[in-house]
N, C-alpha and C positions, 0 to 999 in steps of 0.2 A: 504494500500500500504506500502509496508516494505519503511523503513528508513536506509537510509544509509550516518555514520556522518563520516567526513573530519575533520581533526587536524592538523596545522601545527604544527611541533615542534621546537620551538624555546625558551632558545639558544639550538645550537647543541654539547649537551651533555648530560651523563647518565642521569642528574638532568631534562633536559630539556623533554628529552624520559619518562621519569618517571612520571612528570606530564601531559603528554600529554596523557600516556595510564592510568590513576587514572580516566582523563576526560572518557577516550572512556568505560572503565569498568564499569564506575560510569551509563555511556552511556548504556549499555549492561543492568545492572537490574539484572544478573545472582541471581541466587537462591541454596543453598545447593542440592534440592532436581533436578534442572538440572541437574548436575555436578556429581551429585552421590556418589560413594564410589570409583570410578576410575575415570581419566582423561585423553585421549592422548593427550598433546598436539605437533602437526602435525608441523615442523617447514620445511624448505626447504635445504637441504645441500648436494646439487649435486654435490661440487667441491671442496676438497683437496687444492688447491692453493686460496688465497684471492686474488679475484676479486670483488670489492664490485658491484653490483649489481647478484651476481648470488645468493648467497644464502641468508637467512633470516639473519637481522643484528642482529649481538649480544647484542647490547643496549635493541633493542627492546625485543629481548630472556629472559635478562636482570630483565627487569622492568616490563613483563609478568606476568613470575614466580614468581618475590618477592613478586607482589600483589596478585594472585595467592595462593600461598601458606601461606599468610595472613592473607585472607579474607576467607578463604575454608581450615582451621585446619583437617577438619575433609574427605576430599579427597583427597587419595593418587595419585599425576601427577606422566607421565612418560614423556620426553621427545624422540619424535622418528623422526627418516626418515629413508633412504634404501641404500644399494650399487647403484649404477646404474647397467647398464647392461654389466657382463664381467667381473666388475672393484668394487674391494672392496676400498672405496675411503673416506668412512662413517667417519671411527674411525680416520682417517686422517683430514677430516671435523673438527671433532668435536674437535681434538686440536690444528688444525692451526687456527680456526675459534673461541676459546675460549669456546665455548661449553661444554667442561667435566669440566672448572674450573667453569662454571656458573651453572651448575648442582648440582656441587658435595658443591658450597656453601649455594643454596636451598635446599639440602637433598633429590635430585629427581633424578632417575635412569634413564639412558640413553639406549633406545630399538632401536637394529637397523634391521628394519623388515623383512630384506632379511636372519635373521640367524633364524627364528621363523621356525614351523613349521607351516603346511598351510591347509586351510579348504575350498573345492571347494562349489562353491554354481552356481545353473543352475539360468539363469538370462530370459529365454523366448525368448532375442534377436538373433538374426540371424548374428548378427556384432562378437556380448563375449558369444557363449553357455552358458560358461563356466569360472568363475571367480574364481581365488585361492586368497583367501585372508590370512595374518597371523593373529595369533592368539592372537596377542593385539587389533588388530578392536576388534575381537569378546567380550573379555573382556573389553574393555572401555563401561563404560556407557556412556562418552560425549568425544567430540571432539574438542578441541578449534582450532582452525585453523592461522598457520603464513605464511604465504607464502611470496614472495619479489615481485614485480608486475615485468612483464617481457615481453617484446615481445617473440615471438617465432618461427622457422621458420617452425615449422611442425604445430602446435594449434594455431597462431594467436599472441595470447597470451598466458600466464604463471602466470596466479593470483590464486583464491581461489579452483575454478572445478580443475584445471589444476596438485594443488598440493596436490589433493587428486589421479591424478594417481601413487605418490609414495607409498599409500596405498596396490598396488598392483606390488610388487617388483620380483614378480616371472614368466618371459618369459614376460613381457609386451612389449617388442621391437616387438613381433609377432602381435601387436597390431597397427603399425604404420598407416597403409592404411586406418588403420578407424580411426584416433583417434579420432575424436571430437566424434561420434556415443558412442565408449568408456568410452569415461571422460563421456560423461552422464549420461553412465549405471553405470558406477561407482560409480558417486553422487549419481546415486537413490538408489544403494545397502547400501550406507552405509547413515544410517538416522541420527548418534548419534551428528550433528557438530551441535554447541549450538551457536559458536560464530567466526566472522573471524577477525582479524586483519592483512590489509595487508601493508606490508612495503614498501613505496617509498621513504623512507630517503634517500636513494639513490638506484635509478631503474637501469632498464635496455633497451635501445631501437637498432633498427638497427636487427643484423642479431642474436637473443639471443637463445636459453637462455644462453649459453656459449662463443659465438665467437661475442656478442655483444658489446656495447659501454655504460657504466658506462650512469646514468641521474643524476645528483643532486635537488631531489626536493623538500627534508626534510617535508615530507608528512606522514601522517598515514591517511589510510580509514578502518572503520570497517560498523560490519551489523551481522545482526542475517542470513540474506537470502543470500547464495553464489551469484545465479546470479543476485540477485541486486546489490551486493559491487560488481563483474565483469562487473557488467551493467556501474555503474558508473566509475569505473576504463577505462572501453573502451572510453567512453566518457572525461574523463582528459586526455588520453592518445592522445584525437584528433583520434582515429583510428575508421575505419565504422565495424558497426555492424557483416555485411559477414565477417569478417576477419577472425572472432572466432565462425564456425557456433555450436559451442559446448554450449554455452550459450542459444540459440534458443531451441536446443534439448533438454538440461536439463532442460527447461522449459515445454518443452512440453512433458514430463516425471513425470513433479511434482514434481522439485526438489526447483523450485522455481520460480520468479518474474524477467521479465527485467525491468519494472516499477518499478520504486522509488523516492521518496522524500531526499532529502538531509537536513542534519541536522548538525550542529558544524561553521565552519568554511566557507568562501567563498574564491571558487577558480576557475581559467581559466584555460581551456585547453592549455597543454603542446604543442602539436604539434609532438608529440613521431614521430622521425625515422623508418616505418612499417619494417616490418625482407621481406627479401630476397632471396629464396632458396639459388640463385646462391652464395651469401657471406658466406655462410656456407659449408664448401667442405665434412666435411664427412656427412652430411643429405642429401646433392645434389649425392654423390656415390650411399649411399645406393638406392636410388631413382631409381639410374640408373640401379643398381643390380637387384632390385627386380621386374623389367620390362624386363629383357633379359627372353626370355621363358626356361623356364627350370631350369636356372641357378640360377635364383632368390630363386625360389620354394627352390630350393637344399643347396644353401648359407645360407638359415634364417630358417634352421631347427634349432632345441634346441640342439643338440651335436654341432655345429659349430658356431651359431650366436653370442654366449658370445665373440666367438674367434674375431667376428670382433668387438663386443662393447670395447672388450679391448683395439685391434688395433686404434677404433676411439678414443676413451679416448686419449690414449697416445700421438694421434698428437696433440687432443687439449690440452694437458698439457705440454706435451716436447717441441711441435713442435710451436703450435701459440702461447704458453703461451710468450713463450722465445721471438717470433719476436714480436709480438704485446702486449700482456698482460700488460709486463711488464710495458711499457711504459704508458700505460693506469691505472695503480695502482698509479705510480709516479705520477701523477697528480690528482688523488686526495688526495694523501698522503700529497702534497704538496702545492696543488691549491683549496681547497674544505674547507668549513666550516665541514666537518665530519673528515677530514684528523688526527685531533689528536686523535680520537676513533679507526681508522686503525692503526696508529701505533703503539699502545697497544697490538694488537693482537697478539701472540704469532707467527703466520704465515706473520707476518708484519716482525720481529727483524730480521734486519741487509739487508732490502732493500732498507732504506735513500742513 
């Protein structure tokens, strides 16, 4: 039965992050000959604007890579994620979010996978024919995996399966009506992911992955097996199994194990806030769009559906970031044991 260890990290700081992923790596057992001669590591950077719980914490990125690139002289890491959908938001990411300076002082090249070009592969499923992957999957020989644990209001959740659908940066909004079906042909296509670390230094609960509400829970969970670190993540999270039926399926695909053992640290269920369509207004539109007959069909063709992933973008950045975000950054900038690691950020200076 795979194992899945829990770490808190305490103090909260780089120091503190550092020794805590030494344990989990030390935990992992990884090998040269895993890891290969290439490595993506998969981090989560959906959002331009810091909100801490949306994308993977930079500490964490941080003290990854330095070990990382330590321990493993001899494989060359790339660090990657994707535009979203509509919305080139990546390279913005990665310097409000410190990303390029944490790269560029590991010596590790930043891939952002929606500029790749893309290699279709036929999947058998009736849900993804048809899966266009870019062309860093195919060149990795392994995958380490960071994702930020997250609710979500279309998957449930937002953990390890979840942030291998940015793997697939190209038309995946076409993908909505199935996703969970999705994410777990997804994990089964891509077999290279050796290792997950996932970040609850500060989560996400309520209506996420973007319009949700910051968790502070100075947490790392890792595991070799995706759906046992999401096995047990659902489970800290307090939320039921049906939530996220993508976890089931990728099991029942061979992607992995909801059964797990825990190992490292002891911990209680959070009692996580479940996401809510209706608190999400442009997931709750689209919803409604893609249900008018006819109009749906014609709205989320690929000439046009970028145009609303744009549109939705910009509300949640312009529009809710401004009423609500904001307010919610303040507080933990100011209220939080992570608070002086945010204000570091380069996308932090000058919102004391």
């Amino acid at each position: 039965m795979p194992e899945v260890f829990c770490r808190a990290v305490a103090p909260p700081t780089e120091a503190g992050m550092a020794s805590a992923v030494e344990d989990v790596l030390d935990f992992a057992g990884l090998t040269p000959g895993e890891l290969g001669a290439r490595c993506l590591v998969k981090i989560n950077a959906m959002s331009q604007e810091v909100l801490p719980g949306r994308n993977t914490s930079p500490w964490l990125v941080e003290a990854v890579l330095g070990q990382l690139v330590r321990r493993f002289p001899a494989t060359t890491f790339v660090l990657a994620d994707s535009d979203v959908a509509g919305y080139p938001q990546f390279a913005r990411a990665c310097l409000h979010w410190g990303y390029l300076d944490i790269a560029a002082r590991h010596g590790v090249k930043i891939v952002n996978l929606a500029r790749q070009e893309y290699r279709e592969v036929s999947t058998g499923n009736e849900a993804c024919p048809v899966l266009a992957f870019p062309q860093a999957v195919f060149q990795a020989d392994s995958i380490v995996n960071l994702p930020v644990m997250k609710t979500h209001v279309l998957s449930g959740i937002s953990c390890c399966l979840k942030n291998h659908w940015g793997l697939l940066p190209r038309l995946r909004y076409q993908f909505h009506q199935r996703v969970h079906e999705v994410i777990a042909e997804i994990n089964r296509q891509v077999d290279q992911t050796v290792f997950n670390i996932l970040d609850a230094t500060v989560a996400m609960e309520a209506s996420g992955p973007k319009t949700g509400l910051p968790r502070v829970c100075g947490l790392i969970l890792a595991g070799r097996d995706r759906v046992a670190t999401d096995s047990a993540a659902l489970d800290y999270m307090g939320l039921p199994r049906d939530m996220a039926p993508h976890l089931a399926l990728s099991q029942e695909a061979g992607v992995g194990s909801l059964a797990y053992t825990r190992a490292g640290d002891a911990v209680q269920p959070a009692g996580f806030i479940p996401p809510q369509l209706g608190q999400d207004l442009v997931s709750l539109l689209e919803r409604r769009l893609r249900a008018v007959p006819g109009l749906g069909k014609m709205l989320y063709r690929p000439e046009i559906a970028p145009l609303l992933g744009w549109a939705g973008t910009q509300y949640n950045e312009q529009v809710w970031f401004r009423r609500h975000g904001r307010a919610l950054l303040q507080e933990i900038l100011h209220g939080s044991p992570w608070g002086e690691q945010y204000r570091r950020l380069p996308g932090c200076q000058g919102r004391d």
